[in-house]
C-alpha positions as a Markdown table, in Angstrom:
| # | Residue | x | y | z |
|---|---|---|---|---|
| 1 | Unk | 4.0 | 14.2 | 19.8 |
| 2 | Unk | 1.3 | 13.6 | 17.1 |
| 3 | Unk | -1.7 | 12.0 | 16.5 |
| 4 | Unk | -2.0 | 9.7 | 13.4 |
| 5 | Unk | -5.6 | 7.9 | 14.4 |
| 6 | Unk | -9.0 | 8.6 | 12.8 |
| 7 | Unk | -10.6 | 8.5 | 9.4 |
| 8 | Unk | -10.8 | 9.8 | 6.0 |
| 9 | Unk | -12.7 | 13.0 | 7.7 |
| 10 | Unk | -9.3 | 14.0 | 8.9 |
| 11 | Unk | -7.3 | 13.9 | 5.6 |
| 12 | Unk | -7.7 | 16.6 | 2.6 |
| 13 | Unk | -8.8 | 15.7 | -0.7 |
| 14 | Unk | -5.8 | 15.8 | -2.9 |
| 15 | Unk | -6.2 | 18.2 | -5.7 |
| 16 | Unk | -6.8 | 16.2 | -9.2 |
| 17 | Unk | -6.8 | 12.7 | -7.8 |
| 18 | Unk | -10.6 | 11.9 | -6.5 |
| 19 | Unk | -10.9 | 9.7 | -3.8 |
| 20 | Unk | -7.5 | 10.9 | -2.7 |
| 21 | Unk | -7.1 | 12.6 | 0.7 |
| 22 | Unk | -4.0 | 13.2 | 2.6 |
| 23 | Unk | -2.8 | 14.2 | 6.1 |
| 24 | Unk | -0.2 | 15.8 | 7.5 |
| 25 | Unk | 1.1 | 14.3 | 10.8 |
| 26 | Unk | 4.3 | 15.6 | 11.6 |
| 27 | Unk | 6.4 | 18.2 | 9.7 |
| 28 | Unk | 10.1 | 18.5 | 11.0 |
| 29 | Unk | 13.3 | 19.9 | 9.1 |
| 30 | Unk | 14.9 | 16.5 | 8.9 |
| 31 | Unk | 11.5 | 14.0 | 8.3 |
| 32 | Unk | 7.9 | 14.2 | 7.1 |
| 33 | Unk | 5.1 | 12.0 | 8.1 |
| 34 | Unk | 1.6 | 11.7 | 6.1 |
| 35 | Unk | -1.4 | 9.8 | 6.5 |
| 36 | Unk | -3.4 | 8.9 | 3.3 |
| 37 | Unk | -6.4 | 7.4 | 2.6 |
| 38 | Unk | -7.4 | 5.9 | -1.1 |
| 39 | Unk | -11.4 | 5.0 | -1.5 |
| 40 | Unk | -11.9 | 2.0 | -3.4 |
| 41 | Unk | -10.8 | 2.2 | -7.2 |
| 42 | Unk | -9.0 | 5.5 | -6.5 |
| 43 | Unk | -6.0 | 6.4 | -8.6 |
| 44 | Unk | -3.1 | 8.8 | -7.5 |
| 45 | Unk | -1.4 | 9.8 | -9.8 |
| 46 | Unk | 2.3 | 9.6 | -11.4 |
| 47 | Unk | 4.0 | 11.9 | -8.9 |
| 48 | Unk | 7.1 | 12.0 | -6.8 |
| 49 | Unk | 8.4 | 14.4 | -3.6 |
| 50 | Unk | 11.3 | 16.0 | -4.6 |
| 51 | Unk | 12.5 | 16.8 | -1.6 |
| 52 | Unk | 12.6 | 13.6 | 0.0 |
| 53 | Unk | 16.0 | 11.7 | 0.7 |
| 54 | Unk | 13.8 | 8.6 | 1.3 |
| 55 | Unk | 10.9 | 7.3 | 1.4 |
| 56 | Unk | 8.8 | 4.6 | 3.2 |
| 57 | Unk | 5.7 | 3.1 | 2.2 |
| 58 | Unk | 3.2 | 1.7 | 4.5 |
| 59 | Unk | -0.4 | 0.6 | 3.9 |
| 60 | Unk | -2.4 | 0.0 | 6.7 |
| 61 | Unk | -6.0 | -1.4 | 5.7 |
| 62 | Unk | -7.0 | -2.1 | 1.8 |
| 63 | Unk | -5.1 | -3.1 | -0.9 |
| 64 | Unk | -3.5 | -1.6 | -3.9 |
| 65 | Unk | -1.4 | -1.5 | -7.1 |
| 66 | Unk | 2.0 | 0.7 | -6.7 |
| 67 | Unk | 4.2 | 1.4 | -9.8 |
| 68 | Unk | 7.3 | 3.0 | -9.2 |
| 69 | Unk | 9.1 | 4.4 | -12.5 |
| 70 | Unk | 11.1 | 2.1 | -14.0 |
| 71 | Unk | 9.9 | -1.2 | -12.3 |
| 72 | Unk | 6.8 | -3.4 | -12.7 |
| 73 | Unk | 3.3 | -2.9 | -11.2 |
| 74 | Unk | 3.2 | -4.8 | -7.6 |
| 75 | Unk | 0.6 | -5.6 | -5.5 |
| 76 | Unk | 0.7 | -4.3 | -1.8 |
| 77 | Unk | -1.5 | -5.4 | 0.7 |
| 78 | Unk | -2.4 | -4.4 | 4.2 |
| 79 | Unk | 0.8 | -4.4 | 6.6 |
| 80 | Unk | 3.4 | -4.7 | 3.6 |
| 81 | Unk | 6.0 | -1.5 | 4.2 |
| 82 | Unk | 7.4 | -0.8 | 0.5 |
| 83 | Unk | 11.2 | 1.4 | 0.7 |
| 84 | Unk | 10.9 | 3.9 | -2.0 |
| 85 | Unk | 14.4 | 5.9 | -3.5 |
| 86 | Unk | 13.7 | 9.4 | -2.4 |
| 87 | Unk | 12.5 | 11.3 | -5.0 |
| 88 | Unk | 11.3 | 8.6 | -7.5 |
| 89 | Unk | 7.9 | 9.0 | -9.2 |
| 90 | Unk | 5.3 | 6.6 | -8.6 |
| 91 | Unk | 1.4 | 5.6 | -8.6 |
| 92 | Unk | -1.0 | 4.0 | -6.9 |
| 93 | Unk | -4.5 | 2.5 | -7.9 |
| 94 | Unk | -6.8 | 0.8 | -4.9 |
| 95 | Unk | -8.1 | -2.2 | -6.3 |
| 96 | Unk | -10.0 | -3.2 | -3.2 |
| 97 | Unk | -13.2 | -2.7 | -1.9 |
| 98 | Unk | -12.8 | -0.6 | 1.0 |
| 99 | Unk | -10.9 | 2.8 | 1.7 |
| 100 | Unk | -6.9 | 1.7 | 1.7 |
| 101 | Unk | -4.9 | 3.5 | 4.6 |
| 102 | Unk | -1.4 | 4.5 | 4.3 |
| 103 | Unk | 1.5 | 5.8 | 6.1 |
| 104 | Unk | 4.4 | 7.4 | 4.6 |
| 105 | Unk | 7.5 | 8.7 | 5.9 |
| 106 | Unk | 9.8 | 11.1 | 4.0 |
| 107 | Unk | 13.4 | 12.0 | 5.2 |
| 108 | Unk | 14.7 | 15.4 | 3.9 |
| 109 | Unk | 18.0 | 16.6 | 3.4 |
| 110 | Unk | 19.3 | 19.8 | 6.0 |
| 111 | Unk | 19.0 | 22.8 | 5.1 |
| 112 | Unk | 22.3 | 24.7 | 5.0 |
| 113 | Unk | 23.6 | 27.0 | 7.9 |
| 114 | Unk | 23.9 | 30.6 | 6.8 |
């Protein structure tokens, strides 16, 4: 068990990318789950998790802009859950006016017996 709830207070500021923090829920050999938060007009940047297999999207409260390489700029808005190929790079701007709250789940390929 895990717990996802509370604010911004819990995440950590994501180094390079102001008004980005990010926590760690659960870390398990097959699947990672993070909580971030985005404060209004807050960019992440182009970035991607290579060791994801997949990769779900889910934003909570706020709005923003997600650009996944490749594909046009959509907008995502509070409950939308976006399926990202794993390992893909992408970005995301908040262009609301309040802190945007996401969910993301990563799946990760085994590791190989020894």
């Amino acid at each position: 068990m895990a717990q996802a709830i509370g604010g911004v207070e819990k995440g950590r500021a994501v180094a390079g990318d102001p008004g980005i923090s990010s926590m760690v829920v659960m870390d398990r050999p097959d699947f990672r789950v993070l909580r971030d938060w985005a404060e209004p007009g807050a960019v992440r940047r182009m970035h991607n998790h290579a060791d994801a297999t997949y990769h779900v999207f889910t934003l909570l409260t706020g709005q923003l802009v997600l650009t996944i390489a490749g594909q046009p700029p959509v907008e995502v808005k509070a409950g939308d859950v976006v399926d990202l190929k794993g390992g893909i790079m992408h970005t995301f701007t908040n262009t609301g006016t309040g802190t945007a709250t996401i969910v993301e789940v990563f799946g990760k390929a085994p590791k190989p017996a020894h």
